[in-house]
N, C-alpha and C positions, 0 to 999 in steps of 0.2 A: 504494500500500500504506500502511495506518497506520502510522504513526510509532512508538507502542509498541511491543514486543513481550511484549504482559503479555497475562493470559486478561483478560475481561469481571470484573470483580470486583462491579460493583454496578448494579441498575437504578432510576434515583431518578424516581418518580410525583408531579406536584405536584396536589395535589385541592384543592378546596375545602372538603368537610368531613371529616377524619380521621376523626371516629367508624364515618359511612357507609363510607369506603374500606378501613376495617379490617375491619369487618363480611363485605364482601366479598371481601375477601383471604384471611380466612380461611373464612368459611364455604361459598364456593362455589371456590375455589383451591386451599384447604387447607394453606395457607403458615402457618407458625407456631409456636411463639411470637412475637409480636409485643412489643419492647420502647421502651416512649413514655416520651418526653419532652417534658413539655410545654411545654417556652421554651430556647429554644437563642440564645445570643447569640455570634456570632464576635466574635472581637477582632478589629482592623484591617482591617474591612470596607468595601472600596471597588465600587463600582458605575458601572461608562464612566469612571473617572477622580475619582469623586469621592467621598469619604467618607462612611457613611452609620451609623447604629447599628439593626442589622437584627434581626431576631426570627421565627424560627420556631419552631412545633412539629413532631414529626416520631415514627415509627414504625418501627423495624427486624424485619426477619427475615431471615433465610435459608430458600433451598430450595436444596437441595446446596450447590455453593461459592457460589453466585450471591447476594449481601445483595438483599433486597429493601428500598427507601426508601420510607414514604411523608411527602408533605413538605407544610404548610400553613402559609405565609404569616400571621403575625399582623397585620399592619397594609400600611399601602401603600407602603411604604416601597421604594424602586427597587431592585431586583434581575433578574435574569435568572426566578426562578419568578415574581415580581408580574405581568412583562411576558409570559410562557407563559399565565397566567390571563386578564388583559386584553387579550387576542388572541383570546379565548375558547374557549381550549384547555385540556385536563384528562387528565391522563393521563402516560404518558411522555416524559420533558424533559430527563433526560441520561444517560448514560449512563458509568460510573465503571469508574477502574482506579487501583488502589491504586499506589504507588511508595515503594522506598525510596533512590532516588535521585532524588528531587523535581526537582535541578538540571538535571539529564541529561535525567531526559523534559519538561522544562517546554521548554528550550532545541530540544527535537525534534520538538514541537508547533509549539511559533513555526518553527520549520525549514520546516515542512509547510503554511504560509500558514493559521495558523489563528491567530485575535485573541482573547487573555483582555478577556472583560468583564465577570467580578467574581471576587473574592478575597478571603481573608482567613486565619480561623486559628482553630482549634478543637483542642480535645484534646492541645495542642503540637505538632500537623503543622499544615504549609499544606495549602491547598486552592484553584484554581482552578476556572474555568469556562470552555471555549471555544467560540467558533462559527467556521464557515466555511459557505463560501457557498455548498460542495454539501451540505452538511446543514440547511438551514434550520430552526429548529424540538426540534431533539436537539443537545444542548450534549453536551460530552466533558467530565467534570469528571475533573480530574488530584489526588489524596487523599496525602498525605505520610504514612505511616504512623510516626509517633510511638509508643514503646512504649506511652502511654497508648490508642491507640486498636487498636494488637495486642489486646494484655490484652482489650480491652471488643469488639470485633467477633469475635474469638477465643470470646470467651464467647456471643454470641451464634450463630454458628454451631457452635458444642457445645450450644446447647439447643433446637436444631431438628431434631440428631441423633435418631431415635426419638419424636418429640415424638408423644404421644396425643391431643393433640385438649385435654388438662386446661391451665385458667389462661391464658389465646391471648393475653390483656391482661396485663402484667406494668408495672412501672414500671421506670423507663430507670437509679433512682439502685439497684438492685437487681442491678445487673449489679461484677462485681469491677474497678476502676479506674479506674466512670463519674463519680469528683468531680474526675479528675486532671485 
């Protein structure tokens, strides 16, 4: 049995070209609003043990409770989505469950023989990435929910409530508490 016990909170996609996967997401999906950000830097971002200064862009929605990610890699820089792309794979690569007890479930992951191979910090939560060896390929990313990042996913699953189809591109610094 998994170690959480949280619902599915987030399905994170790494593509290679954002604009294409949004296109898709929403016009044949019908997921949306989509809110981008175009350069996402964590703080204290390490990769197998080593430190690294990493950079993505990245896409949010929700469809009911479920956040949709989509995530593209800026440069080569060594991460868990760099090495999902250079495996030559596109699509689905982890799968997220928020926590407001980071410590607890971080400690019940490692419990469950599963090994973080990259981390760091965004929004003033942590965030991890795990693999194990019966899921090859679909990381479990563990998300610390930091007020800053309530406030901002909060607001994006409030604007997929009802969403008509108007404005599917939004900008990511347009969301309430995305400079925290």
């Amino acid at each position: 049995m998994h170690p959480l016990r949280h619902d599915i909170s987030q399905l994170g996609f790494v593509v290679r070209d954002l604009s294409r996967a949004l296109e898709h997401w929403i016009e044949s999906v019908g997921v949306g609003p989509f809110f981008v950000a175009e350069r996402i830097e964590p703080t204290g971002f390490v990769h197998r043990d080593d430190a690294h200064d990493v950079a993505f862009t990245a896409a949010l929605a929700n469809s009911g409770s479920v956040q949709i990610e989509l995530l593209q890699p800026l440069d080569d820089t060594p991460s868990m989505w760099r090495e999902f792309l250079d495996a030559g794979r596109e699509g689905l690569q982890h799968i997220g469950y928020w926590t407001e007890d980071y410590d607890r479930d971080f400690a019940a992951m490692l419990g469950d023989g599963r090994r973080v191979v990259h981390h760091g910090m965004l929004s003033g939560g942590r965030f991890s990435y795990f693999e194990h060896d019966f899921a090859p390929g679909v990381a479990i990313e563990l998300s610390e929910q930091s007020e800053a990042k309530q406030q901002v996913f909060g607001a994006i699953r409030d604007a997929a409530v009802d969403w008509d189809g108007a404005d599917p591109r939004r900008p990511f610094e347009s969301l309430p508490g995305a400079g925290a």
